[in-house]
N, C-alpha and C positions, 0 to 999 in steps of 0.2 A: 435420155441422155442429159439434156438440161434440170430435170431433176435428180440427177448423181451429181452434176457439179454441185447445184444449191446445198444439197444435203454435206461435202466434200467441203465448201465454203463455211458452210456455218457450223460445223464441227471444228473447224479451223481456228474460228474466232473464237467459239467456246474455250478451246483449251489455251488458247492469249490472253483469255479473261479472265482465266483460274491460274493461268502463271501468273501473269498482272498483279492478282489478288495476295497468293501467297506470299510472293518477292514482297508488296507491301506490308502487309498483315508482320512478316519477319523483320522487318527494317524499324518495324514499330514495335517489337514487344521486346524485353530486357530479357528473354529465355534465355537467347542464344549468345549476349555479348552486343545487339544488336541496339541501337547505337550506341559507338565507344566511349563512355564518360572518362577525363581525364580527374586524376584530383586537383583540387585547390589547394592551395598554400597561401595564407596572408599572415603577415605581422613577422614576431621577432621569437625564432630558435634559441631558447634562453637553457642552458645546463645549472645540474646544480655545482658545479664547479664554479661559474659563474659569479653565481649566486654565495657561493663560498668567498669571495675575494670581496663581498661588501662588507663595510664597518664604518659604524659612525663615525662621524665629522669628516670624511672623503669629501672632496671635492666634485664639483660636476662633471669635470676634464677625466677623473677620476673613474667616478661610475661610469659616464659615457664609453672609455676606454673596456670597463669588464664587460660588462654589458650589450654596446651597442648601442647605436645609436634610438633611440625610444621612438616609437610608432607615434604615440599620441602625448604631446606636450602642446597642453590649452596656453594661451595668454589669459584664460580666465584662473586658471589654477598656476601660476608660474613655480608655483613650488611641488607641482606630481608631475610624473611622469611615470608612463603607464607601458609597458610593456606584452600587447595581448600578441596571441599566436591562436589561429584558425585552420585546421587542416580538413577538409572534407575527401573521403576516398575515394575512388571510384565504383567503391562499394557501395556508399553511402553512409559509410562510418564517419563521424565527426567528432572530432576532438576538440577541445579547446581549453585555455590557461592563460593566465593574466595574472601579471607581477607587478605592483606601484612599486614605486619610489616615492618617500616624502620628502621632501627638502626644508630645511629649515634657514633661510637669507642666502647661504650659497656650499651650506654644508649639509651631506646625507644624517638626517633624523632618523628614518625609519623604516623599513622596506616590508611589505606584504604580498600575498597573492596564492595562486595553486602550486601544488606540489611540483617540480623541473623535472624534467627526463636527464638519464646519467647522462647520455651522449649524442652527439649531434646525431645526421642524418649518416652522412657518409661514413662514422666512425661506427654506427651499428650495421651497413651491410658492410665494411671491410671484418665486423666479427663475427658475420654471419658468413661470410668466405674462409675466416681462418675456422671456426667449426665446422662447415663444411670439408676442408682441407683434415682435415683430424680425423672428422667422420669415416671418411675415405681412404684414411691411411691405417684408421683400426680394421675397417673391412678389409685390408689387403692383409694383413696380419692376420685377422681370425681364418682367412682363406690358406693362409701359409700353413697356420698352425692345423688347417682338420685335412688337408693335404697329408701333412707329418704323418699324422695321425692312421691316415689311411695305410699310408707306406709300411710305416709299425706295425699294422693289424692284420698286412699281408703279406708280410716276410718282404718285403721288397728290399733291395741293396742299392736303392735310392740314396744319393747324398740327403740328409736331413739339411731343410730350411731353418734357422733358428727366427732371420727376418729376411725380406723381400731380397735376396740377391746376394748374402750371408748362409756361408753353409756352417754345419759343425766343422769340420774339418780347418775350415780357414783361422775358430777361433782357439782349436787347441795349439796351434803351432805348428802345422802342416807347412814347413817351409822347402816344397817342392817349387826351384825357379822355376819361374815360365819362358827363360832363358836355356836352354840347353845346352850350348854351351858354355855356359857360365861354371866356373867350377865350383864344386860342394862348400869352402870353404868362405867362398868369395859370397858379403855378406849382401841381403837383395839390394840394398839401398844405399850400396858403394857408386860412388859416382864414375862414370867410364870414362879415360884420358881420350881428349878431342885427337885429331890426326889430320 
């Protein structure tokens, strides 16, 4: 008896020690997402719009305005101003770009750096929504259309879909009111006297 509990106990503990083990071993390895890295973002989202709006002899109030305000302005260099952008993903994709400004006494001389993204952050997923949105409206259309299709190929006396909620019927001129007692002549979109 006392050697069925030992045996009972220390089976017990084995497999707390092999979950233990796993639960760690998984908390430590990137297989699974396991720990979540966030990305980093530092410095200054510059477009090339931006960048479009500079021209020599601008002022500093000037470029500070298109621009933004500059990450790195030495007292040793009073005349650069440096504009870097850092993003690491949680991928571990890393990007980075860096645009000087040169100044000459209090006017833009000359600007250099890596090539600018067309568009901000937020302006590439609101157009990665309205393609999405598109996306989705062409699938509802291709589905209309092999629906049609189907209807056609089986003799069905299906109203045809032309678009989502659009039949044939409605754009040939099909002007059956959905008023019945409304009469033939009476046109759909006459206005009804209040009472």
């Amino acid at each position: 008896m006392v050697k069925l509990r030992t045996l009972a106990s220390y089976l017990r503990a084995t497999l707390l020690g092999v979950a233990c083990a796993a639960a760690l071993a998984g908390c430590s390895s990137n297989q699974w997402g396991f720990p979540y890295r966030t990305g980093v973002q530092q410095g200054n989202w510059v477009t090339k719009d931006q960048v479009s709006l500079l021209r020599p002899g601008m002022s500093r109030e000037q470029v500070r305005y298109a621009l933004g305000t500059p990450t790195l302005a030495s007292v040793l260099h009073a005349n650069r101003w440096d504009y870097p952008y850092y993003h690491r993903a949680s991928n571990g994709k890393i990007e980075e770009r860096v645009l000087t400004v040169i100044f000459e006494g209090t006017q833009l001389k000359s600007w250099r750096g890596d090539e600018q993204p067309e568009m901000q952050p937020f302006q590439i997923a609101r157009e990665e929504v309205r393609i999405s949105q598109k996306e989705a409206a062409q699938h509802q259309l291709n589905m209309t259309r092999e629906g049609n299709d189907a209807a056609a190929a089986s003799g069905m006396s299906a109203p045809i879909e032309i678009l989502p909620g659009v039949t044939f019927g409605q754009t040939l001129g099909d002007t059956t009111p959905s008023d019945p007692s409304a009469s033939p002549v009476t046109p759909l979109d006459a206005p009804t006297p209040l009472r």
